[in-house]
N, C-alpha and C positions, 0 to 999 in steps of 0.2 A: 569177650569170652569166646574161647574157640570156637567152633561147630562142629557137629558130627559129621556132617556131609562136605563136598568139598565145595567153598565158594565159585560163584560163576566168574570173577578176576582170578581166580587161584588155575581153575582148569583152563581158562584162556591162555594164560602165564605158558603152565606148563606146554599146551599144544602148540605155542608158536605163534598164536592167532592175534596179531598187530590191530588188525584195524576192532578186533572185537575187545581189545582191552581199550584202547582210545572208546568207544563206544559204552562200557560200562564207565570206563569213569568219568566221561562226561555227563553219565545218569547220575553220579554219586555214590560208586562204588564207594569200600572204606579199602583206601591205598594198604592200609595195615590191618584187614581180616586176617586171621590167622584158622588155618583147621586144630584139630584136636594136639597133632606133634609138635605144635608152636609153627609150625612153618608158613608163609606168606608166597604172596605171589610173588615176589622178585627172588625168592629161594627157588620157585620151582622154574621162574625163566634164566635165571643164573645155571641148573642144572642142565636145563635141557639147549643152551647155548644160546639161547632166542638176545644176540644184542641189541637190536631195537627196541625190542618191551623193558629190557634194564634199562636202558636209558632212557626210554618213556618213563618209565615207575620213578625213575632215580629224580629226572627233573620233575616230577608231579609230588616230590616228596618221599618217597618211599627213603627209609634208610641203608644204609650200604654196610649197616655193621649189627643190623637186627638177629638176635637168636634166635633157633629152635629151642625147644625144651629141653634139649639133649645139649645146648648151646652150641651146635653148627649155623655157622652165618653163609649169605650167601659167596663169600670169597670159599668158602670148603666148597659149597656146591660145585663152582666153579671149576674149581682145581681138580675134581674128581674127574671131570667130563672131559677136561683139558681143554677148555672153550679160552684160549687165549686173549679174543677178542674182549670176551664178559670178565674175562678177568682183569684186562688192564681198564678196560672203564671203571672197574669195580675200587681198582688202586687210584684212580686219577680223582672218583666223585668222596676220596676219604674213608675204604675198606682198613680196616687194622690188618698190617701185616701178619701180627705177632698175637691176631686172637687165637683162643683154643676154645677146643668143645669142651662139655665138664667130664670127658676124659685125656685131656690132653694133647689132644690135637690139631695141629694148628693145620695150614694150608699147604704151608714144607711138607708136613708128615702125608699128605692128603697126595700132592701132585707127586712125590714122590715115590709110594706107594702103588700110583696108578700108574707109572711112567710118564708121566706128563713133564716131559724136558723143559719144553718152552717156559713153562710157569715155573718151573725150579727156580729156570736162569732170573727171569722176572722176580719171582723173592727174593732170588741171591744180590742180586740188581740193587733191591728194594732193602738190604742187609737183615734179611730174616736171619735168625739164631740159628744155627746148623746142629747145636748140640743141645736145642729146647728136647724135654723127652717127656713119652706121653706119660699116662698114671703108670703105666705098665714096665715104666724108663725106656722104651724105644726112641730112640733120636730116628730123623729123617730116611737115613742111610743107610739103618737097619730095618725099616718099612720098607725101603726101595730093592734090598736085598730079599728077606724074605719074598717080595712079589716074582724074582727073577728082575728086575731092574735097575739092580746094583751095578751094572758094568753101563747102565747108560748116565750113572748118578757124575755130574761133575765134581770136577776133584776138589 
């Protein structure tokens, strides 16, 4: 059940703080607390680029293709921040390319959006769908466009 508050692995996640996630979950954190917007601690270290603590969480069990409520998994986090590093551990530990949130958007639409090239190239790498579109029918390149991004989007 979620919490109202935000778990103490949840805000370790998100600050960065390495040795204090190793530390609760040798106390017996739960790898897969979640707060109220469905989100876990390897969403908010995927966001805030922390690759150690994804890959602490990821070998400690944490899943690599877990939803929010809104159904963003940590590869969106990722792709929004442009955290290249979190994002290819993210591909390597079994991230779906080709998930979407339940409006449509997957990680294409996400890095693209943000301008995050490197992760473009990494999805295109990875043969994400160029012309998956969200609820709204936006494909990639017209997120990347609307942002001002369009002229860095590969062809």
């Amino acid at each position: 059940m979620p919490f109202k508050t935000k778990p103490a692995l949840w805000s370790a996640a998100i600050l960065g703080q390495t040795e204090e996630v190793q530390r609760l979950l040798l106390g017996g954190a739960d790898i897969h607390e979640k707060t109220q917007d469905g989100s876990s601690a390897i969403h908010r270290a995927a966001s805030g680029g922390h690759s150690a603590i994804v890959e602490l969480l990821l070998d400690q069990g944490a899943d690599a293709n877990v939803e929010t409520n809104n159904g963003d998994t940590p590869l969106l986090s990722a792709a929004s921040g442009g955290h290249i590093v979190v994002f290819k551990i993210l591909l390597d530990k079994g991230a779906k390319v080709s998930a979407t949130s339940k409006l449509g958007v997957s990680p294409l639409h996400q890095a693209a959006e943000w301008g995050n090239r490197s992760c473009v190239l990494e999805l295109l790498d990875k043969v994400a769908d160029v012309n998956a579109k969200t609820v709204d029918g936006d494909t990639a390149l017209h997120r990347a466009t609307a942002a001002g991004h369009g002229a860095s989007f590969p062809p």
